[in-house]
C-alpha positions as CSV (number, residue, x, y, z in Angstrom):
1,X,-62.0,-17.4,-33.9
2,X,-60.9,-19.6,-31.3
3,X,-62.7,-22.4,-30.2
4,X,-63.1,-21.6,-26.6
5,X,-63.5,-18.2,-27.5
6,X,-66.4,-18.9,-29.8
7,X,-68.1,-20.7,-27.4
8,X,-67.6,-18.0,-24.4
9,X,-69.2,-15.4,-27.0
10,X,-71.7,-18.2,-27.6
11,X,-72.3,-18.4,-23.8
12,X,-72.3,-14.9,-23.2
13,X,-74.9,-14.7,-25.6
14,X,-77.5,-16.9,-23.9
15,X,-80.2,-16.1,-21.3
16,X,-78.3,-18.0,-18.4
17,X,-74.8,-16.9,-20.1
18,X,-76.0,-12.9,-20.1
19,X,-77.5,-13.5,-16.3
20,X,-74.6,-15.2,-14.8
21,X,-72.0,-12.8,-16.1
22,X,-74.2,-9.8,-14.6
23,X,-74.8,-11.4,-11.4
24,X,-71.4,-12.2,-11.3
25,X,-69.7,-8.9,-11.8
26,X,-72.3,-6.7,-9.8
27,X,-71.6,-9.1,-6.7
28,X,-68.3,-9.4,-7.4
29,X,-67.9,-5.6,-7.8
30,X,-69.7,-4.8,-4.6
31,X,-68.1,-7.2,-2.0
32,X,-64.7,-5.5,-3.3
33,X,-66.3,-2.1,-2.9
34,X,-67.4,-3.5,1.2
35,X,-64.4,-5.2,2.0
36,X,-61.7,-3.3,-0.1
37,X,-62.9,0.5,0.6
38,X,-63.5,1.7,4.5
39,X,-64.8,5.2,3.3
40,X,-68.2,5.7,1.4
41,X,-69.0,8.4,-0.9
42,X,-71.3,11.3,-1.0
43,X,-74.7,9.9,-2.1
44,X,-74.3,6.4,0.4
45,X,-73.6,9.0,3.5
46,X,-76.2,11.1,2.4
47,X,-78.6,7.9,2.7
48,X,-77.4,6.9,6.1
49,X,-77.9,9.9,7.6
50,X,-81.6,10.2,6.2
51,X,-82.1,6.8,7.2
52,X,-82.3,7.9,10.8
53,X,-86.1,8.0,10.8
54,X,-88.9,7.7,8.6
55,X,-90.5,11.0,7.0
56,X,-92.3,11.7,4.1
57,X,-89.0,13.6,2.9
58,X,-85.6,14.5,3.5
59,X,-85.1,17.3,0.9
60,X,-86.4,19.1,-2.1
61,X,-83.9,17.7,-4.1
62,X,-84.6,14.5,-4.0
63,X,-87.7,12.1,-3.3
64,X,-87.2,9.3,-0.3
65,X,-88.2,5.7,-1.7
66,X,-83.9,5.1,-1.8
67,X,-84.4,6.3,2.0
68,X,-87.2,3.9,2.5
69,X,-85.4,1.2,1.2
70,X,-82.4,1.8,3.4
71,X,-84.4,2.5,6.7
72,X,-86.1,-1.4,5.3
73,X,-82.7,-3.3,4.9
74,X,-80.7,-1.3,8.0
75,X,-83.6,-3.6,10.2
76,X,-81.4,-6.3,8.7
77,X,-78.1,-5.1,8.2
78,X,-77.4,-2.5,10.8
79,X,-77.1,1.6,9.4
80,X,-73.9,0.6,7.3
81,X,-72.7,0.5,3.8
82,X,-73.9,-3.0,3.4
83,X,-77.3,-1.4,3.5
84,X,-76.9,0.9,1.2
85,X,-75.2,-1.5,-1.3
86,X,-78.0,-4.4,-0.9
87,X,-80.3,-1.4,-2.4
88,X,-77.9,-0.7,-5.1
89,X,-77.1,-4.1,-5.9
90,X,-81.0,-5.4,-5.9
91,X,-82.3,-1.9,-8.0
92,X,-79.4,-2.8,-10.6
93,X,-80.1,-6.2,-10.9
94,X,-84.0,-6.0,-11.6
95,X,-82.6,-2.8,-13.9
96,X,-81.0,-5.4,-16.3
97,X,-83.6,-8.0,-16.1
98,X,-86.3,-5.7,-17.3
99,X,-83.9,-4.4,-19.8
100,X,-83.9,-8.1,-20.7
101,X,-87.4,-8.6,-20.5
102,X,-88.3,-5.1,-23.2
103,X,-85.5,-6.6,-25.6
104,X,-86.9,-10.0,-25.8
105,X,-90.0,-8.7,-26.6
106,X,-89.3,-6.1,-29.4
107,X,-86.0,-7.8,-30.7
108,X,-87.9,-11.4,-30.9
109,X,-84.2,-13.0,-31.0
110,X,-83.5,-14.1,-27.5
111,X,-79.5,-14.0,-28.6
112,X,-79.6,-10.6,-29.2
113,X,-82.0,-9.5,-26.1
114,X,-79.3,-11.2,-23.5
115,X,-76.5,-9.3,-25.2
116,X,-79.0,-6.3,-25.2
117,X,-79.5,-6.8,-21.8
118,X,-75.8,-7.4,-20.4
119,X,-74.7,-3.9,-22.5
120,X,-74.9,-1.6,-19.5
121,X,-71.5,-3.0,-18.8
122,X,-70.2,-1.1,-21.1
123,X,-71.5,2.3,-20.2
124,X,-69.3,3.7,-17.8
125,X,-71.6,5.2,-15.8
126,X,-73.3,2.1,-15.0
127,X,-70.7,-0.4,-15.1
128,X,-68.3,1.1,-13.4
129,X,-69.3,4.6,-12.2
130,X,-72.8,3.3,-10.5
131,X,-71.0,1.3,-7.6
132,X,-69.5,4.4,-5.8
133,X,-72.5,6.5,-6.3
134,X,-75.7,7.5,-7.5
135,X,-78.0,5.7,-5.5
136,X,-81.1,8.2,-7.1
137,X,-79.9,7.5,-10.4
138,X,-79.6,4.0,-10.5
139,X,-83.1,3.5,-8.3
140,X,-84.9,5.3,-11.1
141,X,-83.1,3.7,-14.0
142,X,-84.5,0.5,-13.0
143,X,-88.4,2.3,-13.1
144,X,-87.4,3.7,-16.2
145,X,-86.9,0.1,-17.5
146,X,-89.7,-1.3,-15.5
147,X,-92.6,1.1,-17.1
148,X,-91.4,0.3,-20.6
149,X,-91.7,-3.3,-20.1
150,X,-95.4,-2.5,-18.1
151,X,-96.3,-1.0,-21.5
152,X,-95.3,-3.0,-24.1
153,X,-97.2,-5.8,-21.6
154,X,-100.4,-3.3,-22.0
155,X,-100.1,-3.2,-25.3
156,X,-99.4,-7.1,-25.9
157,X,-101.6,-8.2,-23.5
158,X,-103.4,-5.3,-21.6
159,X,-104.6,-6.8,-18.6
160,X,-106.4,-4.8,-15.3
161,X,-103.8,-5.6,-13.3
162,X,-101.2,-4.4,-15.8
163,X,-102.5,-1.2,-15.4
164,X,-102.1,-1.3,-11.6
165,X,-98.8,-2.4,-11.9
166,X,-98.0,0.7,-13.9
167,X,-99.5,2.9,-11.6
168,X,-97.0,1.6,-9.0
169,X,-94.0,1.5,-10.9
170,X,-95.1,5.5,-12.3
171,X,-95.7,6.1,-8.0
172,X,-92.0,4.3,-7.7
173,X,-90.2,6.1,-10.0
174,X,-91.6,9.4,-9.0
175,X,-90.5,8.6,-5.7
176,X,-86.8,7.9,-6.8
177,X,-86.1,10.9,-8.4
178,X,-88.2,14.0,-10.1
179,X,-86.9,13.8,-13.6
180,X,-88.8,10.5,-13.7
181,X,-92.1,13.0,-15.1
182,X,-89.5,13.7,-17.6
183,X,-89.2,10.1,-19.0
184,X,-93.0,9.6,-17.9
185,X,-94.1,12.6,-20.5
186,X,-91.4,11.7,-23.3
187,X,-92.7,7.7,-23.3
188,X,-96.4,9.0,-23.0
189,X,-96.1,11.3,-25.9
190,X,-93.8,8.6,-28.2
191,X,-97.1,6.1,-27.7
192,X,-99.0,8.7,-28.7
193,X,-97.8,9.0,-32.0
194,X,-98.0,4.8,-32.2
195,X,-101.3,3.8,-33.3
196,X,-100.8,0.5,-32.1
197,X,-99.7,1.5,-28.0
198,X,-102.2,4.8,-28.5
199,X,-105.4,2.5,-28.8
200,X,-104.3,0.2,-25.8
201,X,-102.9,2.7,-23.8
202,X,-104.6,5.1,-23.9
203,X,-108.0,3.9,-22.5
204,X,-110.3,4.0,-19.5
205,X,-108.3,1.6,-17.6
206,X,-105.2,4.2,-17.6
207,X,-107.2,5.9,-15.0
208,X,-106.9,2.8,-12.6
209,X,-102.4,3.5,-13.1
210,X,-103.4,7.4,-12.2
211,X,-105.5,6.4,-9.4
212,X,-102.7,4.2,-7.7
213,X,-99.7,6.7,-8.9
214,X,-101.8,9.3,-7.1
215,X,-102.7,7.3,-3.9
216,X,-99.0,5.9,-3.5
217,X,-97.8,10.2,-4.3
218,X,-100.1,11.9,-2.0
219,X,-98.6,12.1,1.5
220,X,-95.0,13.1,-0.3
221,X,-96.8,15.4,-2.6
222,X,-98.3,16.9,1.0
223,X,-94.7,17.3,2.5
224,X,-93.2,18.4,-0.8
225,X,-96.1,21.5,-1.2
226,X,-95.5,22.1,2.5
227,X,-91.6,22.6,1.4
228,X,-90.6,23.6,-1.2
229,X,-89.9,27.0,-2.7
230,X,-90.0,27.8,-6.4
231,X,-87.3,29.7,-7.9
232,X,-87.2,32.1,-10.1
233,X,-86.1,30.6,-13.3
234,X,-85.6,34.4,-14.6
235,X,-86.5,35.0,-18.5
236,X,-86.9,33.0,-21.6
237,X,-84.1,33.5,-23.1
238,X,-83.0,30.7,-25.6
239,X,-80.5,27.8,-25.2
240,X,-76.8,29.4,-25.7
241,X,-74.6,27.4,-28.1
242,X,-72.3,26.0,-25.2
243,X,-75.0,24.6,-23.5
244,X,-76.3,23.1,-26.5
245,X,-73.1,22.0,-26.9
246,X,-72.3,20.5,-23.5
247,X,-75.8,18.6,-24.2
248,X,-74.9,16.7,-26.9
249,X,-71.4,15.7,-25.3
250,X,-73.5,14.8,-22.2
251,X,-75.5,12.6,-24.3
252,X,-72.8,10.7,-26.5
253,X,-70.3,11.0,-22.9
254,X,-73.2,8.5,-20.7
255,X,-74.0,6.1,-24.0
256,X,-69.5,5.6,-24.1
257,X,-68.2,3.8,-24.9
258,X,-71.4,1.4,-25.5
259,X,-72.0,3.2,-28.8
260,X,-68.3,2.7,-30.1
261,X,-68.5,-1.3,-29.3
262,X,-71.2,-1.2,-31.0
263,X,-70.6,0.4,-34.3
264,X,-67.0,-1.2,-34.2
265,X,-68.4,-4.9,-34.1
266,X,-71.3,-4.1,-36.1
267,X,-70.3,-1.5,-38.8
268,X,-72.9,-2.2,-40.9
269,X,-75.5,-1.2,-38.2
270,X,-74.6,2.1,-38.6
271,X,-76.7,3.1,-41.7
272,X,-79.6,0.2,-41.0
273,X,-82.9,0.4,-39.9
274,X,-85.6,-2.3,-39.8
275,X,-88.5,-2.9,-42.5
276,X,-91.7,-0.3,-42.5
277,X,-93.6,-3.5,-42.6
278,X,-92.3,-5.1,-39.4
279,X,-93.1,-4.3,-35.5
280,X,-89.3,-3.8,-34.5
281,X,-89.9,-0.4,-37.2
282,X,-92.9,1.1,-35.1
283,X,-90.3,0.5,-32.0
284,X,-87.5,2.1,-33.3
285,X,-89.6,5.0,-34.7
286,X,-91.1,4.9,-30.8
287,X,-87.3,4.9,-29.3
288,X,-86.1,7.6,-32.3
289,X,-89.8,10.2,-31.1
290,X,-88.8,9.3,-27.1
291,X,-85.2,10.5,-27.8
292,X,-86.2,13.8,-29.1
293,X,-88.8,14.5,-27.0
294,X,-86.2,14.5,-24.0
295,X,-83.5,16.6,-26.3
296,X,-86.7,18.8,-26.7
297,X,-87.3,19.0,-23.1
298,X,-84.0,19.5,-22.4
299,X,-83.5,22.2,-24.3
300,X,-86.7,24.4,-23.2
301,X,-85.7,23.3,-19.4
302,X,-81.8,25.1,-20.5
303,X,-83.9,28.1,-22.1
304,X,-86.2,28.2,-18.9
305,X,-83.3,27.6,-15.9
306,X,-80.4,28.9,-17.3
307,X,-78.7,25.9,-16.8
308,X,-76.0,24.3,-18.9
309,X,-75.0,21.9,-16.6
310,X,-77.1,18.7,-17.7
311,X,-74.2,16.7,-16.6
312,X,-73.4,13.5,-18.1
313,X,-75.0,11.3,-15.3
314,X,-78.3,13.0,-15.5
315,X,-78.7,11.0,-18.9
316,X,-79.2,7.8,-17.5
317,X,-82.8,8.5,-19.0
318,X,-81.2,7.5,-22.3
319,X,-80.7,3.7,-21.4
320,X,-84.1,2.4,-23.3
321,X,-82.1,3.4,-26.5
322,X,-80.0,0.1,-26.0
323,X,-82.7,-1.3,-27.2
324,X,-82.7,1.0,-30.1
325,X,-78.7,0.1,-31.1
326,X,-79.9,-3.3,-31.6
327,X,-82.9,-3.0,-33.7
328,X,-80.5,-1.3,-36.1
329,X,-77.9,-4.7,-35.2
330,X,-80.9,-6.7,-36.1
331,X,-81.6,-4.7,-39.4
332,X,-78.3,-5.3,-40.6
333,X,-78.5,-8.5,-39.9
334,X,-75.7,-9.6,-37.6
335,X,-73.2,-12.8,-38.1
336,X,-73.0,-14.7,-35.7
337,X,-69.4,-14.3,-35.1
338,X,-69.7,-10.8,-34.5
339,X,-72.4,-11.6,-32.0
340,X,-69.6,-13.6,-30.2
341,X,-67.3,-11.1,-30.4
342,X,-69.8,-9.0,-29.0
343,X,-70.4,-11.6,-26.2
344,X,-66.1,-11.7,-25.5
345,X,-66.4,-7.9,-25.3
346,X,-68.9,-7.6,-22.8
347,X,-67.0,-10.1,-20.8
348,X,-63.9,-7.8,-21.2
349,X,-65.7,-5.1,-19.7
350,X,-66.7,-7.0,-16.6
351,X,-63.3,-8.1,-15.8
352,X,-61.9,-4.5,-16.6
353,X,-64.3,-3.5,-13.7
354,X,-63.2,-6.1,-11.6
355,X,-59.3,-5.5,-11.7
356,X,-59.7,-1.9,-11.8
357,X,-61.6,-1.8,-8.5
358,X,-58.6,-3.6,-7.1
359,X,-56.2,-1.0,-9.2
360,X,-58.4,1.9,-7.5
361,X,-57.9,0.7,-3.7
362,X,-53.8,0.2,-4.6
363,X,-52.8,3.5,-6.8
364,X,-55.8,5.8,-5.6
365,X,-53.6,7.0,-2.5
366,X,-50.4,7.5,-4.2
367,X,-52.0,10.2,-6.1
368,X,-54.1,12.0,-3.9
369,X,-54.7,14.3,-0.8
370,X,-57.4,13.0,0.9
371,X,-59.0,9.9,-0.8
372,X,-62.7,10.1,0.4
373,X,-63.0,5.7,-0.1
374,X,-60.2,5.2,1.6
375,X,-60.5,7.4,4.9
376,X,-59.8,4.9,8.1
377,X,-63.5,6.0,9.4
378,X,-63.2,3.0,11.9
379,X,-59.9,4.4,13.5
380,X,-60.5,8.2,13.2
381,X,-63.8,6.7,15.3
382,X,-61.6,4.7,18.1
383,X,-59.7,8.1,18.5
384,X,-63.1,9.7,19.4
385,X,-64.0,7.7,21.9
386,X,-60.3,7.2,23.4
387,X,-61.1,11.3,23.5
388,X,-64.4,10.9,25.9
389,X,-66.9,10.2,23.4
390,X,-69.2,7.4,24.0
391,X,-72.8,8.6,22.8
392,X,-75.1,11.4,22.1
393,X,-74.8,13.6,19.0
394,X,-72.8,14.4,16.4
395,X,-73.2,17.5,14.4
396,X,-70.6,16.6,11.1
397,X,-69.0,19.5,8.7
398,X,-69.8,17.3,4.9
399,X,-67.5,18.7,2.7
400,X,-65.1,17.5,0.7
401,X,-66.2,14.2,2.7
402,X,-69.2,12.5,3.6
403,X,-67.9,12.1,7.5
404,X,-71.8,12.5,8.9
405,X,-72.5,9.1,7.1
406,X,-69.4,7.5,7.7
407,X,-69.0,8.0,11.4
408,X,-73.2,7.2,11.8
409,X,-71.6,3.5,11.0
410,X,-69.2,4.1,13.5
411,X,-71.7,5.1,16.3
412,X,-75.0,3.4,15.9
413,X,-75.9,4.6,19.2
414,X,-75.5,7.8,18.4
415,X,-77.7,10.6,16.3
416,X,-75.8,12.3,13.5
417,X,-76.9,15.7,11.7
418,X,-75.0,17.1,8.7
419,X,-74.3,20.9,8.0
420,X,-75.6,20.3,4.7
421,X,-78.6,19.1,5.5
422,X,-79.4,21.0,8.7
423,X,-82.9,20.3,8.7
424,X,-82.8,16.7,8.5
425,X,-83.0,16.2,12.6
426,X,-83.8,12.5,13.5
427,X,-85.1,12.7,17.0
428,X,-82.8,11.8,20.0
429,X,-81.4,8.7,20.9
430,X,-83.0,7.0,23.8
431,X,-80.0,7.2,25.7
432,X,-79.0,10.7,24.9
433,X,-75.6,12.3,26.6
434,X,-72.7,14.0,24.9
435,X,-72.5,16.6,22.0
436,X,-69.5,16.1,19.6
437,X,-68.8,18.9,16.5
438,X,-66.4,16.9,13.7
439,X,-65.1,18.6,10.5
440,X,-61.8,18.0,8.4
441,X,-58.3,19.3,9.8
442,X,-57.3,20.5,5.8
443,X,-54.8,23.4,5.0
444,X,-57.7,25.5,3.8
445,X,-58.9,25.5,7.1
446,X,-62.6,24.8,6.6
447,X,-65.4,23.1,8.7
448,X,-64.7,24.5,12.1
449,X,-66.5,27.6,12.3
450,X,-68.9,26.2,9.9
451,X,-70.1,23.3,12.0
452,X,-69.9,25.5,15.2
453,X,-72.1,27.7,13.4
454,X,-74.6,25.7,12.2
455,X,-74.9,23.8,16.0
456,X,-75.7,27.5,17.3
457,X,-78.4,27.9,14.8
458,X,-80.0,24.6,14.6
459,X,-79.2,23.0,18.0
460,X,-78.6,26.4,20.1
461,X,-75.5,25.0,21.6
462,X,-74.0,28.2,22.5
463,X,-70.3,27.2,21.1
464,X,-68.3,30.4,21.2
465,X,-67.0,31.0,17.6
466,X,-63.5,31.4,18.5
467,X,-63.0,27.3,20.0
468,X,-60.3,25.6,18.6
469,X,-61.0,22.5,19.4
470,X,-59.0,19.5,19.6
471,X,-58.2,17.0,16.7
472,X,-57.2,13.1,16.1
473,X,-55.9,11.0,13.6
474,X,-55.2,8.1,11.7
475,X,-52.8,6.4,8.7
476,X,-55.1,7.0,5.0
477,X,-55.6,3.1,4.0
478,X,-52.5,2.3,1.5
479,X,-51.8,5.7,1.9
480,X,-48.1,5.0,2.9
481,X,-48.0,7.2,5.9
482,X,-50.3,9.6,4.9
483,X,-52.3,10.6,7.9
484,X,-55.7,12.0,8.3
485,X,-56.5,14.1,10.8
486,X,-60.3,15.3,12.3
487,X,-60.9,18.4,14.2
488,X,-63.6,18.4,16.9
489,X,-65.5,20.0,20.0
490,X,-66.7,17.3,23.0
491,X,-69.2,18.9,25.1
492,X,-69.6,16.1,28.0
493,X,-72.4,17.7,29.6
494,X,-74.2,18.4,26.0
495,X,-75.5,21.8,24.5
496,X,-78.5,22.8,23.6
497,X,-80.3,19.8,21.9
498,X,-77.3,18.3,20.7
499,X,-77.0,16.1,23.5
């Protein structure tokens, strides 16, 4: 191998090496994603829009610490993407450092734990996937890390405040998204069958961590019982084979291409597995019971729900079994050339990231219709107000784009509701005035009646159905001429509450 080379790998594969190359590419990635892209996607405008005012919840689909956090930086930043992407950027950063922190630990090879740690680059849905969306996700990723690295803590060390810690962390992750009882129940039950983490886990002192959780859970809990309805799930009628099916590729889809690298630098990890006699054996046998406690879950949640449709980024809940791939690396054992390969690869990956964020702003538009990153938000905006809009409310039609959370950057005066989430009402503005209805001018004609619809309902602005309104547009960034157009009402005077 070549010298320089070797020594990149070499770099790579250090502490400092593993750190600067994922600081590096995740603040690299995201001041292209700012400065390149003027359109954010679904899950960032979903977060603006929420960020409007504090509540104990937004929706039954999700928990609101990602809102929290938002509402916390926009003091800072202003309600714009930066906000959302300062969340994003912190959540994934402490995501890899606790990743860092569990490998250390069970791998005892400090080599091996930064390359451990710095893998995530290689999964597609974190590397690369993770900056457009899934702000959820990526939150409660990092609390997935964060309680493994609380217990292996309890059970090295097992201090009070330990057990505090991981009652705020369980409260956190609970908070970021509800399949976090998932991962809570499939870690609780692995220790179980540990003799080692049963005995210090399992103790008095847990009740302190349920105590906290419960404390830090209760007003949400309050809002959520107040909420929700409970469907019915219909029933039990077994798993079908395509859903089984659409599992498993759902599983080996959000560990790609990781698992290939792997395998491919390391063949000889593919059949190994560490000594009884040794502690990295009790943690792979932990990681090998937590794996199919979730495809157990999984499973009995398909029978129960009818639902096949465990898509590929719910499985972010697999990411503790990095950890796993490497105690099988370790077992092999690994030369130390591979390990710099390794180390070159991950850098690859990083780069790929880089220039293909670039390749996205260039080619993205040539291929399609209406790019939702590259829509000129900031101009379609100017058009509005050239049009008599200065302040008041906007009632925004969502699909296929996010424009509620886009044009809330574009009028921070201003209150914005979305038709998809109706009831999501911040209060009005201090100054209120005009009432503005926005959706997408698109040849299938949707939005207009829609949005009118919804204002009637929820705002009682009285719009007849049959308003054309008026529309404005603007150039698609790189779009070569490619012009976007929006369709809205201006009410001057306002209507109903939406004023």
């Amino acid at each position: 191998m070549n010298i320089t080379l070797a020594r990149t790998g070499d770099f790579v594969g250090s502490g400092r090496g593993a750190a600067a190359l994922v600081g590096g590419s995740l603040t690299i990635l995201f001041v292209l994603r700012i400065v390149l892209f003027p359109g954010i996607g679904g899950d960032e405008g979903e977060q603006l829009v929420f960020s409007q005012f504090f509540d104990w919840g937004y929706q039954v689909r999700n928990p609101p610490l990602i809102t929290w956090l938002v509402i916390a930086v926009s003091q800072v930043t202003g309600p714009t993407a930066v906000a959302v992407a300062v969340v994003k950027i912190v959540a994934l950063g402490l995501m890899y450092t606790f990743l860092w922190k569990c490998a250390l630990h069970v791998l005892q090879d400090a080599r091996l734990a930064a390359l451990a740690a710095a893998s995530p680059l290689t999964l597609y849905y974190i590397g690369w996937d993770a900056i457009f969306g899934y702000t959820h996700s990526i939150l409660v990723t990092m609390f997935y890390v964060a309680t493994l690295w609380l217990v292996i803590r309890i059970e090295t060390r097992g201090k009070r405040r330990d057990f505090v810690w991981l009652g705020v962390v369980v409260a956190g992750g609970l908070l970021s998204k509800y399949v976090f009882a998932v991962f809570l129940l499939a870690l609780l039950a692995a220790c179980a069958g540990d003799r080692t983490l049963r005995q210090r886990l399992f103790q008095p002192a847990l009740l302190i961590s349920l105590l906290v959780s419960t404390v830090l859970l209760f007003p949400h809990m309050m809002w959520l019982a107040n909420t929700i309805t409970l469907p019915d799930g219909g029933p039990l009628t077994g798993p079908k084979v395509s859903d089984v099916t659409h599992l498993i590729f759902a599983i080996i889809g959000f560990l790609s291409p990781f698992w290939l690298v792997v395998f491919g630098i390391f063949p000889t990890s593919i059949a190994a597995r560490p000594d009884v006699a040794t502690d990295e054996y009790r943690y792979a046998t932990l990681l090998e019971r937590y794996f199919l406690i979730l495809c157990a879950v999984a499973l009995v949640a398909i029978a129960l729900f009818h639902n096949g449709r465990l898509r590929t980024h719910y499985m972010f809940i697999l990411l503790p079994l990095i950890i796993y791939f490497f105690l099988k690396i370790k077992a092999a054992p690994p030369r130390h050339d591979r390990c710099q390969l390794f180390g070159i690869t991950l850098l690859v990956f990083a780069a790929l990231s880089i220039v293909g964020m670039v390749v996205k702003f260039v080619a993205e538009p040539l291929k399609c219709d209406r790019c939702q990153h590259h829509i000129p938000y900031q101009e379609l905006a100017s058009a509005l107000r050239k049009a008599g809009f200065v302040r008041g409310t906007i009632v925004a039609y969502w699909h296929p784009d996010p424009i509620a959370g886009n044009l809330r950057i574009q009028f921070k005066d201003s209150r914005v509701i979305s038709t998809k989430h109706p009831m999501v009402q911040p209060p009005p503005g201090r100054h209120p005035g005009q009432c503005v209805l926005v959706w997408p001018v698109s040849d299938a004609k949707v939005g207009r009646g829609s949005t009118i619809a919804m204002a009637n309902r929820y705002l009682g602005t009285s719009i007849p159905a049959q308003t054309s309104g008026k529309e404005v547009s603007a150039p698609l960034k790189m779009g070569r001429g490619k012009q976007v157009a929006l369709g809205y009402i201006l009410v001057n005077s306002g209507a109903g509450t939406c004023r």
